[in-house]
C-alpha positions as CSV (number, residue, x, y, z in Angstrom):
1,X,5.3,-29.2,62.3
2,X,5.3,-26.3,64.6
3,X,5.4,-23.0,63.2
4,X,7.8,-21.5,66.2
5,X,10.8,-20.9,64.1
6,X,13.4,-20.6,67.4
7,X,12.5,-24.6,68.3
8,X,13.9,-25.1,64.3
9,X,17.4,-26.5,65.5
10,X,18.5,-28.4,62.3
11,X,18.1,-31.5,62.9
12,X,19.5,-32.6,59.7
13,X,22.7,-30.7,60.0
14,X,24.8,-33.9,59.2
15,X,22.6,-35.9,57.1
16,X,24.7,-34.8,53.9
17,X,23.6,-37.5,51.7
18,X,20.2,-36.0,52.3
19,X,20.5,-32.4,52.2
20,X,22.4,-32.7,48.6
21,X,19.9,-34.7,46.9
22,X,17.1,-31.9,48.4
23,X,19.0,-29.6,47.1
24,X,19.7,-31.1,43.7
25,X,16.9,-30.0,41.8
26,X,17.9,-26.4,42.5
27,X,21.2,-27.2,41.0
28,X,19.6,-29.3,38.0
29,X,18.6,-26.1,36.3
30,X,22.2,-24.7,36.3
31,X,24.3,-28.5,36.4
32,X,25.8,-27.9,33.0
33,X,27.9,-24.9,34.5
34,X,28.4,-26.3,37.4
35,X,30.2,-29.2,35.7
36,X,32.0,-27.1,33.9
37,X,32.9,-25.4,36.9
38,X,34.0,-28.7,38.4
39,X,35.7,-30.0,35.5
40,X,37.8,-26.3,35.6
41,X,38.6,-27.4,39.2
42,X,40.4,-30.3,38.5
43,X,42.9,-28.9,36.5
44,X,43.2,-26.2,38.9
45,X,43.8,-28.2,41.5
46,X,46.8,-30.7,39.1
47,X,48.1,-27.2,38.6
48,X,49.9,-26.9,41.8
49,X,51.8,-29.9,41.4
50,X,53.6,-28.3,38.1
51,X,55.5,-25.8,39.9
52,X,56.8,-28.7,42.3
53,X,57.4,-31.3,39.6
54,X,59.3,-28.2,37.6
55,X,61.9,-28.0,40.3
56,X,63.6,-31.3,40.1
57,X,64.2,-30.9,35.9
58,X,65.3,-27.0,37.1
59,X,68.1,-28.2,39.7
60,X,69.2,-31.4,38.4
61,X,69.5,-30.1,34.4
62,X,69.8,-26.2,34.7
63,X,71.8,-25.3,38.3
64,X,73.7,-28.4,38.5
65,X,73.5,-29.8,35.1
66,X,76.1,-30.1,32.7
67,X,77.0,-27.5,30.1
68,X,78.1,-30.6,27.8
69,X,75.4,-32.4,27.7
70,X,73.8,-32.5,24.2
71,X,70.6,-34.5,22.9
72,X,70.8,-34.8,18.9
73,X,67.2,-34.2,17.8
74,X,66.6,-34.5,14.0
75,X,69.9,-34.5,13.2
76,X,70.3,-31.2,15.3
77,X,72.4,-30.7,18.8
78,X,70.4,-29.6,21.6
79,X,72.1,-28.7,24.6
80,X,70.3,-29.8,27.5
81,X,71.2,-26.8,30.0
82,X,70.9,-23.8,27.5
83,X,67.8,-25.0,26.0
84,X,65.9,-25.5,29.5
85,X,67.3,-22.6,31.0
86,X,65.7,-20.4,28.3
87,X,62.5,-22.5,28.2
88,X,61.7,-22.3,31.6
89,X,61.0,-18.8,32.3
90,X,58.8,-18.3,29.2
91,X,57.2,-21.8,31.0
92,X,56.3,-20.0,34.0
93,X,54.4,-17.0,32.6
94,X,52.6,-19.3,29.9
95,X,51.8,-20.9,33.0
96,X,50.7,-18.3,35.1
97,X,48.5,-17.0,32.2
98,X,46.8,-20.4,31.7
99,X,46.3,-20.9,35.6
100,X,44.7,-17.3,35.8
101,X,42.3,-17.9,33.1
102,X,40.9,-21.1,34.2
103,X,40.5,-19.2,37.6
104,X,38.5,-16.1,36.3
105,X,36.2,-18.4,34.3
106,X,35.8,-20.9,37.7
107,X,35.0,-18.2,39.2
108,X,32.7,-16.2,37.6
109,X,30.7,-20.0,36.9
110,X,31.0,-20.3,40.9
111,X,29.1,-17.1,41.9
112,X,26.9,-17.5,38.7
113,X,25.3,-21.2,39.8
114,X,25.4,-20.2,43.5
115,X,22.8,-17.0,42.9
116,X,20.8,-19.5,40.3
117,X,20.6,-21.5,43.0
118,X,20.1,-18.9,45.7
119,X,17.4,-17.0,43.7
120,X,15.3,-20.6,42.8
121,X,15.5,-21.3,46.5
122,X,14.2,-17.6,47.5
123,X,11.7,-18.1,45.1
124,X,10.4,-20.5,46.5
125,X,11.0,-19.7,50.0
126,X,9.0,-16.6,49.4
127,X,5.9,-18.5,48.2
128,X,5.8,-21.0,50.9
129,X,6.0,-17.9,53.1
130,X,2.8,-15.9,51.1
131,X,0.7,-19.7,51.9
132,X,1.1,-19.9,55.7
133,X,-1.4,-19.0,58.2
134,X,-1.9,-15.4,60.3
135,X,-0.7,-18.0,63.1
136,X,3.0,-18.1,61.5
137,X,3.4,-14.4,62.1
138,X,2.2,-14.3,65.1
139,X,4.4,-16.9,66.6
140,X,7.5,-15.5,65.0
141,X,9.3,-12.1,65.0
142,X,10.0,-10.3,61.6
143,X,14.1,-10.7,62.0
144,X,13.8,-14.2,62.5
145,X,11.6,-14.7,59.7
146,X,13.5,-12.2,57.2
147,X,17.3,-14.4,58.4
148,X,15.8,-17.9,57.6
149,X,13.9,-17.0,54.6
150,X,16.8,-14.5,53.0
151,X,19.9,-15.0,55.0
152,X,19.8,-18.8,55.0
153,X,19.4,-19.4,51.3
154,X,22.4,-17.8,50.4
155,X,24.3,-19.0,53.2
156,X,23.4,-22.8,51.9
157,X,23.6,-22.7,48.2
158,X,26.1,-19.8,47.1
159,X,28.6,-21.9,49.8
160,X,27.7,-25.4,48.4
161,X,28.6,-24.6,45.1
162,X,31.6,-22.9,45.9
163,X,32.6,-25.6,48.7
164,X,32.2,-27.8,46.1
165,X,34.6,-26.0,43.5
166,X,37.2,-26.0,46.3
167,X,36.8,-29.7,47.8
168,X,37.5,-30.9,43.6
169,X,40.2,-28.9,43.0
170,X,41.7,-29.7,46.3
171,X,41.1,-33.2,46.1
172,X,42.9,-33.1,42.8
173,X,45.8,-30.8,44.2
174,X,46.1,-33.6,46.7
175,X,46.0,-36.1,44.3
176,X,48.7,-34.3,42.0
177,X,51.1,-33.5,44.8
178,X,50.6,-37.0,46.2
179,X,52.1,-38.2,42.7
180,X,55.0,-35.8,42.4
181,X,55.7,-37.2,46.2
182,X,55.5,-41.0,45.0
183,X,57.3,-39.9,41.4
184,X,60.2,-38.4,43.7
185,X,60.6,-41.1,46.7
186,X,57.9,-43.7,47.8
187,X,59.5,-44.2,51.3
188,X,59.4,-40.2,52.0
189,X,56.0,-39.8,50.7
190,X,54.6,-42.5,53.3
191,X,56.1,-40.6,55.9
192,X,54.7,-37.2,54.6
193,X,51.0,-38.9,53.7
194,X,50.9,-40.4,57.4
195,X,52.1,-37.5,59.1
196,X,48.8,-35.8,57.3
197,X,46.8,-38.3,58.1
198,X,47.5,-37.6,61.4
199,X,47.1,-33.8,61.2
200,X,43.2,-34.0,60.2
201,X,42.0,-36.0,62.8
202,X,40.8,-33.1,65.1
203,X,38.1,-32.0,62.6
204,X,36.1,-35.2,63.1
205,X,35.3,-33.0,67.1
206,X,34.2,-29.7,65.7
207,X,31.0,-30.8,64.0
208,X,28.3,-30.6,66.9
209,X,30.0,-27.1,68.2
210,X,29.7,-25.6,65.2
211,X,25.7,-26.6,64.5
212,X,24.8,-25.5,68.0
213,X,26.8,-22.4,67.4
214,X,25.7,-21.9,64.2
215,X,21.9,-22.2,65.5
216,X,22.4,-19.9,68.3
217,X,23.9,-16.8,66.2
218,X,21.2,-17.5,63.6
219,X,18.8,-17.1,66.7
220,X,20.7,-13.5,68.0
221,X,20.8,-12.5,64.0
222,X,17.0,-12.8,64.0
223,X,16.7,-10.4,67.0
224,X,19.0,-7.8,66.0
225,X,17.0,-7.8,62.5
226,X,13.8,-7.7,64.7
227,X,15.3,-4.7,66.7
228,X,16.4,-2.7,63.5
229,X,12.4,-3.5,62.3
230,X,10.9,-2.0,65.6
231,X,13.6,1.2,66.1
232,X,12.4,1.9,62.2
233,X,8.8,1.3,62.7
234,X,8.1,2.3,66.1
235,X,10.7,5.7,65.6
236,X,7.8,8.1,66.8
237,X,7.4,5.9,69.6
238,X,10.6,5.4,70.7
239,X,10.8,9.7,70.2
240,X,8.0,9.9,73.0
241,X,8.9,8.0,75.1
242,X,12.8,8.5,75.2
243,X,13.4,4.8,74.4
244,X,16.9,5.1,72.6
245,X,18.6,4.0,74.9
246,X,16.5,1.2,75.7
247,X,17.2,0.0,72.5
248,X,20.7,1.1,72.4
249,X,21.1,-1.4,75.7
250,X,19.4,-4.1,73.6
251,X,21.2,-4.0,70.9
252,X,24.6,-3.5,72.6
253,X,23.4,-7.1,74.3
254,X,22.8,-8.7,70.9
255,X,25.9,-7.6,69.7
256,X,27.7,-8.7,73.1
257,X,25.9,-12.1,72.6
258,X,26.9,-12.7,68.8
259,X,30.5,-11.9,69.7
260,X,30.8,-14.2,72.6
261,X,29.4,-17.1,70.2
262,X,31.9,-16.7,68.1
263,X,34.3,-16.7,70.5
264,X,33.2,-19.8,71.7
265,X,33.7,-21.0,68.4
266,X,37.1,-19.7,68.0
267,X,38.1,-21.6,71.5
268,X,36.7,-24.9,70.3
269,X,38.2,-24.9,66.6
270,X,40.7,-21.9,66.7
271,X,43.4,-25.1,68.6
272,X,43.2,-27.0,65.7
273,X,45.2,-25.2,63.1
274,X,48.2,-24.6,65.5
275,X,48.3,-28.6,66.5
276,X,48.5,-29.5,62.4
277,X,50.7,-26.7,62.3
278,X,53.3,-28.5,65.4
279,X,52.0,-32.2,63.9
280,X,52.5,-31.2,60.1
281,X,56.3,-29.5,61.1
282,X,57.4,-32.7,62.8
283,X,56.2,-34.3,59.4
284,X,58.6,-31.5,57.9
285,X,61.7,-32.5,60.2
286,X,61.6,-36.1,59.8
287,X,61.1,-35.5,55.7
288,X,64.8,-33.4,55.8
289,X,66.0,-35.8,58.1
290,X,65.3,-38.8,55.8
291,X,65.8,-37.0,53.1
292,X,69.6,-35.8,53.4
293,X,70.3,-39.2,54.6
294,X,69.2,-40.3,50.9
295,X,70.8,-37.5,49.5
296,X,74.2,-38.5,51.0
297,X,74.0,-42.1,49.9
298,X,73.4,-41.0,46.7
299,X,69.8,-42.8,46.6
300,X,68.1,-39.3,45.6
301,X,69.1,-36.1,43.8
302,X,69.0,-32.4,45.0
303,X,66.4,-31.7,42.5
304,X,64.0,-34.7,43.4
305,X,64.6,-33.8,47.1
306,X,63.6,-30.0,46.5
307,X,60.7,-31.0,44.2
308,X,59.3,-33.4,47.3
309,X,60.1,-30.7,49.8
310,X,57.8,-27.8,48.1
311,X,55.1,-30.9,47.1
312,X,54.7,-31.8,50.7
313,X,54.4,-27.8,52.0
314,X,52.0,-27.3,49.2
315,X,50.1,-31.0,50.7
316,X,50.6,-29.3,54.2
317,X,49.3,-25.9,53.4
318,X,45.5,-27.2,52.6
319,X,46.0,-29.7,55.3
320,X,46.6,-26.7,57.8
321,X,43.7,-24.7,56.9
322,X,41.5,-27.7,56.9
323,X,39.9,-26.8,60.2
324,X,38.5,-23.2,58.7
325,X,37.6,-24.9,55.5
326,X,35.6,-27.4,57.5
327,X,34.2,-25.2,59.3
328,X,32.9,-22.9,56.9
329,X,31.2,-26.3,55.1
330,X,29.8,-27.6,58.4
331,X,28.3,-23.9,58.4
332,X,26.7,-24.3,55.1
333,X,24.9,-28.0,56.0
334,X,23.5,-26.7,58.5
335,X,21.8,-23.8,56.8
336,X,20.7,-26.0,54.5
337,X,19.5,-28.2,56.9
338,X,17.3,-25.1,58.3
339,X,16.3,-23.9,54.7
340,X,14.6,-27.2,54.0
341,X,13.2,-27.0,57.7
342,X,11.3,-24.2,56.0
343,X,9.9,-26.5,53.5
344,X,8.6,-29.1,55.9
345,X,6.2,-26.1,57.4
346,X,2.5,-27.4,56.1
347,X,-0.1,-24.4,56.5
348,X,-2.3,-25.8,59.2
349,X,-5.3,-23.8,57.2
350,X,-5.8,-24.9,54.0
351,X,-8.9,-26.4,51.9
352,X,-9.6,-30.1,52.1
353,X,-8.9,-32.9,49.2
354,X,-12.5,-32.6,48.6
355,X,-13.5,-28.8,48.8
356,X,-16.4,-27.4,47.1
357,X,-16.4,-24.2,45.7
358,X,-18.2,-21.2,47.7
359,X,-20.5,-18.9,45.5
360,X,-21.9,-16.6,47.2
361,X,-24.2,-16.0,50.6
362,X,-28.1,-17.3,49.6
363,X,-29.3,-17.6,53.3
364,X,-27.2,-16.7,56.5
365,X,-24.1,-17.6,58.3
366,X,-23.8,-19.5,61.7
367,X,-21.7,-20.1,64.4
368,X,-22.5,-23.4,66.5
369,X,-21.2,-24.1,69.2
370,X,-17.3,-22.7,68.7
371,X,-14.8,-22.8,70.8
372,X,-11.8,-21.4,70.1
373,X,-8.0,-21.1,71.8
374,X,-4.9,-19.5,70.4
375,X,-3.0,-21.4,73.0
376,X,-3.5,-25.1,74.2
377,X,-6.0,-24.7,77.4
378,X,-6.0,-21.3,77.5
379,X,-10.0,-20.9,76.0
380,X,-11.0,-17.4,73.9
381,X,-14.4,-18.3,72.7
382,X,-16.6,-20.9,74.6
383,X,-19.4,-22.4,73.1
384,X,-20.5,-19.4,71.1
385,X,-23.4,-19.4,69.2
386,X,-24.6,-16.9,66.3
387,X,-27.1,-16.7,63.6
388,X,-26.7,-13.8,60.8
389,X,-29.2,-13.6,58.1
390,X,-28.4,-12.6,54.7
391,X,-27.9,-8.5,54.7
392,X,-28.0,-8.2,58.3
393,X,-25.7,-5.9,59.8
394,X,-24.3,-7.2,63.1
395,X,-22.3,-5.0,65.6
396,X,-20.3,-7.2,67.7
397,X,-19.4,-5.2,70.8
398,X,-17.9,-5.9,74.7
399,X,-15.0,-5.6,76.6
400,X,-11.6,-5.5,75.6
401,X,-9.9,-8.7,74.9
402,X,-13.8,-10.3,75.1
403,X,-12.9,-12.2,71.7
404,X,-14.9,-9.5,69.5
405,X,-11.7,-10.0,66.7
406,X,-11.7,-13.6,67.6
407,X,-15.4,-14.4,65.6
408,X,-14.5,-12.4,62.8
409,X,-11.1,-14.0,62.3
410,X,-13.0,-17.5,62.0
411,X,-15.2,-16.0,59.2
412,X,-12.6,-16.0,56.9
413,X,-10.4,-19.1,58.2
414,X,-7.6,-17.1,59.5
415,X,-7.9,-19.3,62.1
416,X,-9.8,-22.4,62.4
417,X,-11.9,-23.3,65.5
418,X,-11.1,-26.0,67.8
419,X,-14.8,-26.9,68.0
420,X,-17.8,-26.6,67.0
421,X,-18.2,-24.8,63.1
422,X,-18.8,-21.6,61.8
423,X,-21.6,-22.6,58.7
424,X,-22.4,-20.5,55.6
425,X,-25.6,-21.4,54.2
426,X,-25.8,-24.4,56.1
427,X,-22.1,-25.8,54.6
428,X,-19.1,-26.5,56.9
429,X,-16.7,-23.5,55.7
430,X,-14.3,-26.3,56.3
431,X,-15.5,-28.0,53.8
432,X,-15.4,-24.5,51.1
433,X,-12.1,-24.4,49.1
434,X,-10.1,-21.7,50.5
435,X,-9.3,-19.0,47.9
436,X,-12.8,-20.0,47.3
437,X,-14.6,-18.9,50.6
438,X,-12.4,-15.4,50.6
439,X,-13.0,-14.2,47.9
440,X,-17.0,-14.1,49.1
441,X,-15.1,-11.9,52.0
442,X,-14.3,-7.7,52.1
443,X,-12.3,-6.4,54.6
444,X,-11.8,-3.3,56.2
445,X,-9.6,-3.3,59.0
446,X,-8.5,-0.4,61.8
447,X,-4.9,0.2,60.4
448,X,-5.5,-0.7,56.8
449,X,-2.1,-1.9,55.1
450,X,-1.2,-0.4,51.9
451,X,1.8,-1.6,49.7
452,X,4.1,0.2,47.7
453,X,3.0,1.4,45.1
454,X,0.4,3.4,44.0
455,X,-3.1,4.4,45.1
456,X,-4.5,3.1,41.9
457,X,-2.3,-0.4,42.4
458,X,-3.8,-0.6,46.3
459,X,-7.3,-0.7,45.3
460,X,-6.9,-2.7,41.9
461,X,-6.0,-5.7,44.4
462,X,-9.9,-5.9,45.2
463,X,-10.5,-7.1,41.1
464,X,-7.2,-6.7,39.3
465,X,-9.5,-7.0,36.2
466,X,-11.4,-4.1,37.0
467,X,-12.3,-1.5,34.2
468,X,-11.9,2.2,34.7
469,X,-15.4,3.0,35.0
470,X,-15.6,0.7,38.0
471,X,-12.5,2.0,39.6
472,X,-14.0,5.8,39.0
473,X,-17.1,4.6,40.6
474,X,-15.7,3.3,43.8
475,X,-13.8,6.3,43.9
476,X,-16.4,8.1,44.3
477,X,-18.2,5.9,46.6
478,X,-15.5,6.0,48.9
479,X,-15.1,9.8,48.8
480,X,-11.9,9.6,47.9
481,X,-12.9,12.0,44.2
482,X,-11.9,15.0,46.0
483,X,-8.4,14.2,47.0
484,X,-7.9,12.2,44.3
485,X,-8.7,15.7,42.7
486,X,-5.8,17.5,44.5
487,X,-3.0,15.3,43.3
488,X,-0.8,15.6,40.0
489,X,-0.6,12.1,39.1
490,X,-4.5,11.3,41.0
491,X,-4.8,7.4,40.8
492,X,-1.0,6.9,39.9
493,X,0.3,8.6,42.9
494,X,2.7,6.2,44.6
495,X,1.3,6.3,48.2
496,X,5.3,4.9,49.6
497,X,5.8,1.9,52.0
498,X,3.1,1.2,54.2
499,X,1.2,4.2,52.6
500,X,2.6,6.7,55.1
501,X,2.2,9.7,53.2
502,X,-1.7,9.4,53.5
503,X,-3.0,10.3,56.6
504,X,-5.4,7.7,58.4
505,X,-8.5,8.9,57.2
506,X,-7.2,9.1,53.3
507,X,-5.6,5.0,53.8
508,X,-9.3,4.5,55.4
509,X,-11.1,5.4,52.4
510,X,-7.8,3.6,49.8
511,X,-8.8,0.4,51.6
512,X,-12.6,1.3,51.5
513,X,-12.4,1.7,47.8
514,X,-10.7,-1.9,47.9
515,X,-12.9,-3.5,49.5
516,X,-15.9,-2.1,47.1
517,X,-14.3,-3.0,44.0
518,X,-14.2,-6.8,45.2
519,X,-17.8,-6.5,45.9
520,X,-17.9,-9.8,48.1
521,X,-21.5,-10.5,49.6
522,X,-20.0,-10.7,53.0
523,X,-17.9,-7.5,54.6
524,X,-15.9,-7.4,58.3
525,X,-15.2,-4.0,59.4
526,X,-13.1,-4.4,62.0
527,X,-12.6,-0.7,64.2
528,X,-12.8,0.8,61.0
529,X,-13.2,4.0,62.4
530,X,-11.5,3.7,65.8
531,X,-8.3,5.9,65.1
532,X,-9.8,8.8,63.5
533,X,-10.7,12.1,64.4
534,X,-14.7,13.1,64.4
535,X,-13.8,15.2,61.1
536,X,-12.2,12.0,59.0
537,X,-14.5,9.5,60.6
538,X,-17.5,11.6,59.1
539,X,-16.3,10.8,55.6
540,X,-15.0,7.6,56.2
541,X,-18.4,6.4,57.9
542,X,-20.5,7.8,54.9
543,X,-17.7,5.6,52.6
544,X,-19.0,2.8,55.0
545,X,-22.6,3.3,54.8
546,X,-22.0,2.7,50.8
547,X,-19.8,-0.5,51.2
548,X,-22.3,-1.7,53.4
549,X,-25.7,-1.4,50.9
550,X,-26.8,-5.0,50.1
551,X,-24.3,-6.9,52.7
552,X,-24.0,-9.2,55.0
553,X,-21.7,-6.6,57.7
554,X,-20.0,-7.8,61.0
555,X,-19.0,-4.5,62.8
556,X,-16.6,-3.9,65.2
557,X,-16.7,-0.9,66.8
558,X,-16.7,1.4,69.6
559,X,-18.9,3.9,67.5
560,X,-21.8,5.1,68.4
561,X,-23.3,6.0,65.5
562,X,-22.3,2.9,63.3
563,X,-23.8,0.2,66.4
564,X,-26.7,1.9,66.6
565,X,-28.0,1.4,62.7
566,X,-27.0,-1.8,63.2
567,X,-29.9,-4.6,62.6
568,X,-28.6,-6.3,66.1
569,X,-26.0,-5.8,68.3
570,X,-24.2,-9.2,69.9
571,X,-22.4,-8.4,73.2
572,X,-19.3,-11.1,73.5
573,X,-18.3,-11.0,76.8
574,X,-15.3,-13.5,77.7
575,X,-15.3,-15.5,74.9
576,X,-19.7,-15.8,75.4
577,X,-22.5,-14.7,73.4
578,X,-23.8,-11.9,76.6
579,X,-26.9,-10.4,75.4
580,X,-28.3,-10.4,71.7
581,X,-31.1,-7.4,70.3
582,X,-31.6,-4.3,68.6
583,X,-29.7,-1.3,70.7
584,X,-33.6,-0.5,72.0
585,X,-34.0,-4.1,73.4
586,X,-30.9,-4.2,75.2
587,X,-31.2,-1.1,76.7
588,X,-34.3,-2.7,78.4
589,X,-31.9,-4.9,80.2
590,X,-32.2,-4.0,83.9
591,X,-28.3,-4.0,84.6
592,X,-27.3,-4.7,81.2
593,X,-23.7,-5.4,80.0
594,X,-24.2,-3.2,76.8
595,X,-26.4,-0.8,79.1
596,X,-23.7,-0.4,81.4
597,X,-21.3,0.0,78.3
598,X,-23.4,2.6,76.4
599,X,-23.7,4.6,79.8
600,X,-20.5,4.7,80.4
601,X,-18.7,5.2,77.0
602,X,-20.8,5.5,74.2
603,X,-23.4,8.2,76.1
604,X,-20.2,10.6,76.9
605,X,-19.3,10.6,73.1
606,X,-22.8,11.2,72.2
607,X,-22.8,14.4,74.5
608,X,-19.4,15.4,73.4
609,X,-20.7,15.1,70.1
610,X,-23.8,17.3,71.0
611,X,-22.0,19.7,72.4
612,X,-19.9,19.9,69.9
């Protein structure tokens, strides 16, 4: 399936048989209460045939009864009209009471299934997310992911539970008014249930408008959420460069964008309601008109004609609002249908039925013949060949955009070659379990992410079953002792989202530490050093030197002093293997690409450094 999340158009948006039974083991958990709740419902919904049925024993006994009329009960007179006249009105508030209790309890079982259900599917949601490739995230934008992994969920089960509630009790209420209609005059109540029939039609039109409507916003949604992301990220950016009002404009279009799509909407669904209003009022007219004709003949009393009158406005007033209600249920199939779009996505990296475990690096690692593409036909590495020994240290270096990142990525199956293999020990890493094969793997990388929380969290996720004396050790390996030293809660500092409050140099060393305390044979330093000043970098590269004792080391950088210790240095130039030596043997090469490279960048920081 492809991981581009704006080409997810749910396509099951009207498969409903199929989108409730994916969803029903999300409600199995809670199905008890939500039973309940739909038992509640259909009393609810008989309920509002009471007050209508009421009215005919009110007119007939009480206003136009007789003040004569007596019933002997047990011996006992009992007249009729007294005795219903003082009845009634403690009937209405026993009533009232009843009907407000059964609604508190519905609904607090309504929004307590819908966030079980909501939370199970985040859940997850969230773990599918955690398994998918680097490729996943670079394909998609960060609104766009947070709106179909957060937004979506909610939108699908807190609605289906509560669309569910509603459709029972209305069903019932239907069913309830229905009868008081046939109780009080068959002929009138086929006029009223064909008139109604009538009046519903239009919804069977709105269903494709509101999917590709409901698509679209989820789309703009994703891009305003993407926009809020970059203005906070990028803030100091956007500062420098006077961009507010760029993203003012940009936002203003979103905005622009979601409100026409709802208008749009509104145009294509907003004529229903007043055409069952016109179609439901005709329904009304001939009802009266029917109705006094029966009255006159004496076929029907005023009580049973006022009791069908406020049974078929109670029928009509569901009936009128059918369009919105439909609506908003159309709205919540196809969310679902996107949610469990989300669950179709397969990572395309992931270890094979019959994956061995790594253990270790005993000889080298190879790259034969790879070739590699991002996107279909457009090439990034071509036939590139490398042999590493065990405890080399390779500096891969060249142009910008040469593919330097590129090999590293493979190492590690962030990505996954399209030919060719990248071998450890002479094995297929293909054919290495995945957790497996990464855990043989440290990382430092040039803008190290740190999570929130605190330092002592950060570099725990190297060996969460690390002792104290092995965290003090890479503490002091890293050179991070001395800060450490300068803060009041040292180690249990919380360093705050994305670890902001340490400068680069400090997250350099946090990630350093990591990446000792996993102690994996093979490291990736990936323009470790690149963003810091000649100060920070000093410590930092004497944090390096100790990660790098007794390791296989791929180096990125633009570092003078780190390519030239390095056993060999591979120049990559568009997506080939260049030139391969020590920094003395390919500065032999008359015309050189790493000759021309030193000479031109790495000699000037040497002499800047000199001079310095």
């Amino acid at each position: 399936m492809e991981y581009v999340l704006k080409n997810t158009i749910s396509k099951d948006a009207f498969k409903y048989g199929y989108l409730l039974q994916k969803i029903y083991p999300y409600i199995k958990p809670v199905l008890g209460r939500a039973l309940l709740n739909v038992l509640i419902a259909v009393p609810l919904g008989l309920l509002d045939g009471v007050v209508a049925l009421s009215l005919k024993p009110y007119l007939d006994l009480v206003v136009n009864g007789n003040p004569e009329q007596v019933y002997m009960v047990m011996g006992h007179p009992i007249h009729v009209q007294a005795t219903f006249a003082a009845i009634i009105p403690f009937g209405i508030v026993g009533f009232a009471l009843f009907q407000g209790v059964l609604k508190y309890v519905s609904n607090y079982l309504t929004d307590w299934t819908g966030q079980k259900v909501s939370n199970s599917l985040k859940i997850d949601l969230f773990k599918k997310l955690t398994y998918l490739d680097p490729q996943f995230y670079d394909v998609n934008s960060s609104g766009l992911v947070l709106t179909r992994f957060l937004s979506d969920p909610d939108a699908a089960s807190k609605s289906i539970i509560e669309s569910l509630k509603s459709f029972i009790a209305t069903f019932f209420g239907l069913v309830g008014l229905v009868g008081v209609l046939l109780y009080n005059s068959w002929r009138l109540a086929i006029i009223g249930c064909t008139i109604m029939a009538i009046a519903i039609t239009p919804v069977i039109f709105i269903r494709k408008k509101i999917k590709s409507v409901s698509n679209a916003s989820m789309v703009v949604g994703g891009n305003m959420t993407t926009n809020f992301n970059e203005t906070f990220a990028g803030n100091k950016i956007m500062a420098a460069y006077n961009l507010q009002e760029d993203q003012n404009k940009k936002f203003q279009n979103q905005i622009h964008q979601q409100f026409d799509l709802a208008m749009s909407l509104t145009k294509r669904v907003g004529w229903m309601s007043p055409i069952m209003y016109f179609v439901c009022s005709i329904g009304i007219a001939l009802v009266m008109a029917y109705g006094n004709h029966l009255i006159l003949s004496g076929e029907m009393t005023a009580g049973s004609f006022a009791s069908f009158v406020t049974s078929l406005l109670l029928l009509y007033k569901p009936t009128k609002t059918l369009g919105n209600t439909l609506t908003s249920l159309q709205g919540t199939f196809v969310a679902m249908g996107r949610v469990f779009e989300l669950f179709d996505l397969q990572p395309h990296i992931k270890s094979a039925p019959d994956a061995v475990q790594a253990h270790g690096l005993k000889e080298s690692i190879e790259f034969r013949n790879v070739c590699f593409e991002y996107v279909k036909d457009v090439p990034v590495l071509k036939n590139f060949n490398l042999y590493v020994r065990k405890n080399e240290t390779i500096a891969l270096v060249g142009n910008s955009g040469g593919g330097k990142s590129t090999v590293v990525s493979l190492i590690p199956r962030f990505y996954d070659v399209t030919s060719g293999s990248v071998n450890i020990d002479g094995v297929d890493i293909r054919k290495f379990e995945l957790n497996s094969l990464r855990e043989q793997i440290s990382f430092v990388f040039q803008d190290n992410f740190l999570f929130s929380g605190t330092i002592r969290d950060n570099i725990m996720m190297g060996n969460e079953h690390a002792g104290e004396a092995d965290i003090d050790k890479v503490v002091r390996m890293s050179h991070l002792d001395e800060f450490i030293a300068t803060l009041d809660k040292g180690l249990d500092t919380y360093v705050g989202e994305r670890g902001t409050t340490l400068s680069g140099g400090q997250r350099q060393r946090v990630a350093i530490a990591r990446a000792m305390l996993k102690d994996a044979p093979i490291v990736i330093l990936d323009e470790a050093t690149s963003a810091l000043d000649n100060k920070s970098e000093a410590i930092v590269q004497k944090a390096l030197d100790n990660l790098m004792q007794n390791k296989t080391v791929f180096v990125i950088a633009h570092r003078l002093s780190t390519i030239k210790n390095a056993d060999r240095i591979a120049v990559v130039n568009e997506g080939e293997l260049a030139e391969l030596g020590t920094h003395e043997d390919l500065m032999q090469i008359e015309n050189g690409i790493y000759r021309k490279l030193y000479e031109m960048q790495f000699k000037i920081q040497e002499e800047a450094q000199e001079v310095g």
